[in-house]
C-alpha positions in Angstrom: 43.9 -20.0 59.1 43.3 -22.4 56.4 44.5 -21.7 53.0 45.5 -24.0 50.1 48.0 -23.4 47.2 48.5 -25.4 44.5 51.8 -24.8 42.6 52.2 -26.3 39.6 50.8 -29.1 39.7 51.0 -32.0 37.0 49.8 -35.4 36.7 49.9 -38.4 34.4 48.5 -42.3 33.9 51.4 -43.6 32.3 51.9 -41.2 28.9 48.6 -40.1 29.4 48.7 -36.5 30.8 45.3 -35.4 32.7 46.6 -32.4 34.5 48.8 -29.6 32.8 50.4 -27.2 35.6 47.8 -26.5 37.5 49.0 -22.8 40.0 46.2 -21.8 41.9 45.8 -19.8 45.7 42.6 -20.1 47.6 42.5 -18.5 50.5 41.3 -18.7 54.1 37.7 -19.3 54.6 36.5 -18.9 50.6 34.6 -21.8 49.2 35.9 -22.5 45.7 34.5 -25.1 43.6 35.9 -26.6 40.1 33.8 -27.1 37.8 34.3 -28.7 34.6 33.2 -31.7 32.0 33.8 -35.0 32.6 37.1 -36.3 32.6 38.2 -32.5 32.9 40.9 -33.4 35.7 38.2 -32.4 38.5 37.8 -35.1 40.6 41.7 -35.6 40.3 42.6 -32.3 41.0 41.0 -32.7 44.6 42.3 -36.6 45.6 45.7 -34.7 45.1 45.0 -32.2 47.5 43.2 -34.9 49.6 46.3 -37.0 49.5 45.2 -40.2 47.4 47.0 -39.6 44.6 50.0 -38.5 43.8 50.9 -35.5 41.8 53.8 -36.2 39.1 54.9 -32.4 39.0 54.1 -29.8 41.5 53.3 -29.2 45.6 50.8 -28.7 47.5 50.8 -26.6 50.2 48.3 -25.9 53.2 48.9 -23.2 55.9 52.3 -22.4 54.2 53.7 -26.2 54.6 54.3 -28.5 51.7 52.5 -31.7 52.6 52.7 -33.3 49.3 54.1 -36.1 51.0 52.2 -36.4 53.9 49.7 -39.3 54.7 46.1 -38.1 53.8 45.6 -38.0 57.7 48.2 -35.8 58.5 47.0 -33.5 56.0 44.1 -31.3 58.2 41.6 -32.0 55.4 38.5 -33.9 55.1 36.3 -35.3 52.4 33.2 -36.2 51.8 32.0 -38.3 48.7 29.7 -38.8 46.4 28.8 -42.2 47.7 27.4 -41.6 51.6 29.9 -44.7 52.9 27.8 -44.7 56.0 28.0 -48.4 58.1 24.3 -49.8 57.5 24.7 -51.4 60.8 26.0 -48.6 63.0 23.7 -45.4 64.3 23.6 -42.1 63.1 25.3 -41.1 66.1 28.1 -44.1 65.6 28.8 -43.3 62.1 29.6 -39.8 63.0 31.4 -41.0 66.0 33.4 -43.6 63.8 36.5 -41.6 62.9 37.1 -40.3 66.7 36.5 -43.3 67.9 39.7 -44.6 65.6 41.5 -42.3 67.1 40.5 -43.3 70.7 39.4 -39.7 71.4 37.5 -39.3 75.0 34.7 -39.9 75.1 33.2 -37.1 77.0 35.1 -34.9 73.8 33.9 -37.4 71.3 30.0 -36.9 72.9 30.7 -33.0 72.6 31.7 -32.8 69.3 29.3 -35.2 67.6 26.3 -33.3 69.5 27.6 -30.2 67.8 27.8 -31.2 64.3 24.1 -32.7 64.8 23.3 -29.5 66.2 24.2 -27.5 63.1 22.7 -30.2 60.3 20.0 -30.5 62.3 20.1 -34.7 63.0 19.2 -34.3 66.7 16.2 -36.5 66.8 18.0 -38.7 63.8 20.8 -40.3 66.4 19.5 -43.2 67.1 18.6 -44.3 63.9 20.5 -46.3 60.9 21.2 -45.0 57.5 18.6 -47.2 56.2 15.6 -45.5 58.1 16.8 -42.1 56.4 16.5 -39.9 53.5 19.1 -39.5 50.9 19.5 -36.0 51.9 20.0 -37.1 55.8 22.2 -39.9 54.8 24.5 -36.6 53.1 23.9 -34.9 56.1 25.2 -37.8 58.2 28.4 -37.9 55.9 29.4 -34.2 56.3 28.9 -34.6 60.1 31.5 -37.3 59.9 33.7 -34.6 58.7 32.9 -32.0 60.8 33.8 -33.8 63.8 37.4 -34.2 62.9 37.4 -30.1 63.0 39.9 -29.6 59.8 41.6 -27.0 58.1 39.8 -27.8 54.7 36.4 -29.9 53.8 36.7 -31.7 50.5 33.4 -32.3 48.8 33.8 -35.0 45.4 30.1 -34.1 43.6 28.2 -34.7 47.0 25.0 -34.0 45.6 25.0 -36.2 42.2 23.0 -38.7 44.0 19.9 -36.7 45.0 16.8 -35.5 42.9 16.7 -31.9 41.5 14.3 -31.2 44.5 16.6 -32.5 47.2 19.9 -30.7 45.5 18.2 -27.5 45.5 17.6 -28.5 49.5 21.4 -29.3 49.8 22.6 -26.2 48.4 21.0 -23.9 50.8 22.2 -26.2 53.4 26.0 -26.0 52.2 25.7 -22.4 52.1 25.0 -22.0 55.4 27.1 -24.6 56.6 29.9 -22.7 55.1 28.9 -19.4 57.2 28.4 -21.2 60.3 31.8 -23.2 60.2 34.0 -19.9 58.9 36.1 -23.3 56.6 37.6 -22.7 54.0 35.8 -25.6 51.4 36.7 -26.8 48.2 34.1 -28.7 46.2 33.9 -30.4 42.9 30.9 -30.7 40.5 29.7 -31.1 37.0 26.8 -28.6 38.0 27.3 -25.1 36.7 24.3 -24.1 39.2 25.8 -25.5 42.2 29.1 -23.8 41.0 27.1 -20.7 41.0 24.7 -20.7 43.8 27.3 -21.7 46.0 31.1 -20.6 44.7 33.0 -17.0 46.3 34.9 -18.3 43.7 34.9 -21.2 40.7 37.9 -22.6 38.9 36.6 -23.8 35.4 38.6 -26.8 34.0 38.8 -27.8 30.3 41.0 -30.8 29.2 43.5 -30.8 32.4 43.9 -27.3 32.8 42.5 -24.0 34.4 40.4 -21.7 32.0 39.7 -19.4 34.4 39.5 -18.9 37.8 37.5 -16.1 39.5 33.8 -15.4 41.0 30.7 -16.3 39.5 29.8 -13.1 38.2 33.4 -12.1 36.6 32.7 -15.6 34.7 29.5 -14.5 33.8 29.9 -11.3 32.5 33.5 -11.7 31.7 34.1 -15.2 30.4 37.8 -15.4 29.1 37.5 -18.0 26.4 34.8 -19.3 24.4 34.4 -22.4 26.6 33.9 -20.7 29.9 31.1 -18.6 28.4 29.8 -21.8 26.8 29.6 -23.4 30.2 28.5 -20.9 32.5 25.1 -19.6 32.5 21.9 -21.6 31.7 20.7 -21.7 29.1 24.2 -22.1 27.1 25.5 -19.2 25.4 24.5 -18.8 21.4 27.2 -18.5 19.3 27.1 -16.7 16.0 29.2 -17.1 13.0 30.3 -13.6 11.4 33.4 -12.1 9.3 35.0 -8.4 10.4 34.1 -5.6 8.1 35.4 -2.9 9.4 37.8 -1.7 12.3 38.0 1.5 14.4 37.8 3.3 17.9 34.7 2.6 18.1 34.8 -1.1 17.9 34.3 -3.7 15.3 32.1 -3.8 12.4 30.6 -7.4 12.0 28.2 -9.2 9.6 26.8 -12.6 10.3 25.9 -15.3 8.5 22.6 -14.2 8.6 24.0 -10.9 6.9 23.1 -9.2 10.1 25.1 -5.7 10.6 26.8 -5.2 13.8 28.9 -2.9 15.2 30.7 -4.2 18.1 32.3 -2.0 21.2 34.9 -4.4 21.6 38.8 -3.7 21.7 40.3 -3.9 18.3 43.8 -5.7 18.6 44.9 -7.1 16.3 41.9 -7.6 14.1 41.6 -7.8 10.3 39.2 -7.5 8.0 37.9 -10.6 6.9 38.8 -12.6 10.0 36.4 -14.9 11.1 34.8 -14.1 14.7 32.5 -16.2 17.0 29.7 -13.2 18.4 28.3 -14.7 21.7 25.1 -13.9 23.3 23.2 -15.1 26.2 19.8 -16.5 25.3 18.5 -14.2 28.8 19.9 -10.6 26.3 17.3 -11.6 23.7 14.0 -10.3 23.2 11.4 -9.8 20.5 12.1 -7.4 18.3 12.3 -5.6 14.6 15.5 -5.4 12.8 16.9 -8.5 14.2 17.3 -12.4 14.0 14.4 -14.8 12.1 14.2 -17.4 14.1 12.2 -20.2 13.1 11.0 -22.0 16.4 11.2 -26.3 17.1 10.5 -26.1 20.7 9.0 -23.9 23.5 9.5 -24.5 27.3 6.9 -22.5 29.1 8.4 -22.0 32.9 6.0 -19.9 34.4 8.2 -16.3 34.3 10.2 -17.1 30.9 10.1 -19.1 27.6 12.8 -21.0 26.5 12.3 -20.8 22.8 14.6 -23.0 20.8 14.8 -23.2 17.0 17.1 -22.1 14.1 18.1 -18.8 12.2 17.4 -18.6 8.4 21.3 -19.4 7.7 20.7 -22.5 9.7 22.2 -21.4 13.3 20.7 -23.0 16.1 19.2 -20.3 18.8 18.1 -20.5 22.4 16.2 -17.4 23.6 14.6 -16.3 27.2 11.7 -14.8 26.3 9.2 -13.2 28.4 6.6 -16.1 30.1 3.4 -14.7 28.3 5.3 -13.9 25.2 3.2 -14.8 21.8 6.1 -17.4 19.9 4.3 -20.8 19.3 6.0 -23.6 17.7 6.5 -23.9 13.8 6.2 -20.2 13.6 8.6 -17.7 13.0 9.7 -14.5 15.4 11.9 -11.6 15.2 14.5 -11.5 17.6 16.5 -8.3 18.4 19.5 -7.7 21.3 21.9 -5.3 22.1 25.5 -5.4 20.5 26.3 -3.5 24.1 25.3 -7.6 25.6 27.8 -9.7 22.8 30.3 -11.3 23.6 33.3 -11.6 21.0 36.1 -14.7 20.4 38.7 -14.7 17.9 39.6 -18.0 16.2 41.5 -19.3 18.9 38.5 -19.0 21.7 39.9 -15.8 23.3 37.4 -13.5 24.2 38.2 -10.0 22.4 37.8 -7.2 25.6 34.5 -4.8 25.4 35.0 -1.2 25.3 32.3 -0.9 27.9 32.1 -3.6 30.8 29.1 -3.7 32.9 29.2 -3.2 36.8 29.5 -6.9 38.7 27.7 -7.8 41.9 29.6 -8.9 44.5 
């Protein structure tokens, strides 16, 4: 049992206030990852849990107890950061050891325990070696051992991965992943990464200026992003926006018209909408295609991948445009394409960045 609640939870540097009540539950065994900007509140948020700093407002609570006052050692958790902190002079086997060895555990226990965490990161024949004579990816490796061998309730993980090539972080993904199934822990880890947030995440906490936009799992994000920042941040390519004005209002949804003077008609829940207000229509560059009785879009820049074109460039009113095209589709740059997508796909934000609820939601994966 190993789960973490965070009640209201404040913080400030002197009148400067980085953290704004802050309530969430994360339960036994989930990984959860925040996500966020930088100098979102992130990396703070978790040296609160962690123990090294303290929280103006607010508890925090692990396995029911309030240990907001307890020594980071006496909290059950450990963390692993984005620096490796190995000893250069100590082996791979020593620098896992080191933190049982402060705590003058057996040594036949201590043997036992570090032979199991090399076991599941796969450092068996790395032991007698220093951090030197190692990849970055085994130096990582060699850093979540240290943690494993203290066995605790939570793992804290402060952007890990920051310091490794795309290649390599793609690597340490999978590897997380399965570490998380193998050790049943309940994880909390912190990155800038929207991909690691999704790949990895049951569920991701997005944080904007100190406090929670939402918090639920990667696909609820996705296909139900509650403001206009979360859909801005998750998903990749980033989300176009579109300018428009209401028309029209009824059961059916909204009537729209961009600046672009494209028509719309919207299956989104009317409110309290008026005719006249201004709207932010949202749709994800992967919803487009090529298409009649759509969007001009005049092309800058085409990123051939293989599978899908990224095809950037700007609508006839001047609106910038990302679409996912089709890898063999015929858009070259300097030349202009019709775009088309389904108002069933938009996405719509009033003037404060609330997302306006569709009529029809689609079905989420788990």
């Amino acid at each position: 049992m190993a789960t973490l609640d965070l009640n209201n939870i404040s913080k400030s540097f002197d009148k400067t206030k980085v953290l704004h009540d802050i309530r969430l539950s994360i339960k036994d065994k989930e990984f959860v990852v925040f996500v966020g900007p930088s100098g979102c509140g992130k990396s703070t948020l978790l040296r609160i849990i962690a123990g090294l700093e303290e929280a103006t407002n607010g508890s925090v609570i692990i396995d029911g107890k309030d240990v907001s006052s307890a020594h980071p050692v006496d909290r059950g958790i450990s963390m692993v950061f984005q620096s490796y902190a190995l000893y250069p002079h100590l082996s791979v086997f020593e620098n896992i050891a080191f933190p049982l060895r402060v705590a003058k555990m057996p040594e036949a226990e201590l043997r036992d325990r570090v032979a199991r965490a090399s076991d599941i990161l796969q450092l068996n024949d790395k032991l007698k070696l220093k951090p030197g004579q190692l990849s970055g990816g085994q130096r990582q490796r060699v850093a979540i051992g240290r943690s494993i061998v203290r066995e605790p309730k939570i793992f804290l993980f402060d952007e890990p991965l920051s310091n490794l090539d795309a290649a390599l972080r793609g690597d340490m993904r999978v590897e997380l992943s399965q570490l998380h199934r193998d050790l049943q822990a309940t994880m909390v880890y912190v990155t800038h990464d929207q991909i690691e947030a999704m790949t990895m995440a049951d569920r991701i906490v997005v944080l904007n200026n100190g406090r929670v936009e939402q918090f639920g799992t990667p696909m609820e994000l996705y296909h139900h992003p509650a403001t206009k920042f979360v859909a801005s941040f998750i998903g990749q390519p980033n989300m176009n926006f579109l300018s428009a004005k209401i028309t029209g209002a009824d059961s059916d949804g909204l009537s729209v018209q961009t600046k672009d003077g494209l028509q719309l008609q919207l299956p989104v829940e009317t409110g309290s909408a008026s005719i006249g207000q201004n709207v932010d229509i949202g749709i994800r560059p992967e919803n487009i295609t090529q298409g009649s009785e759509g969007l001009n879009l005049n092309v800058s820049v085409v990123e051939r991948l293989g599978g899908t074109s990224i095809t950037y460039g700007a609508t006839d009113a001047g609106i910038r445009l990302c679409a996912a095209l089709d890898g063999v589709a015929n858009v070259r740059e300097g030349e202009t394409v019709e775009l088309a997508f389904d108002p069933k796909d938009c996405h719509v934000f009033d003037a404060f960045g609330t997302v306006m609820r569709r009529l029809m939601a689609p079905d989420l994966a788990d």
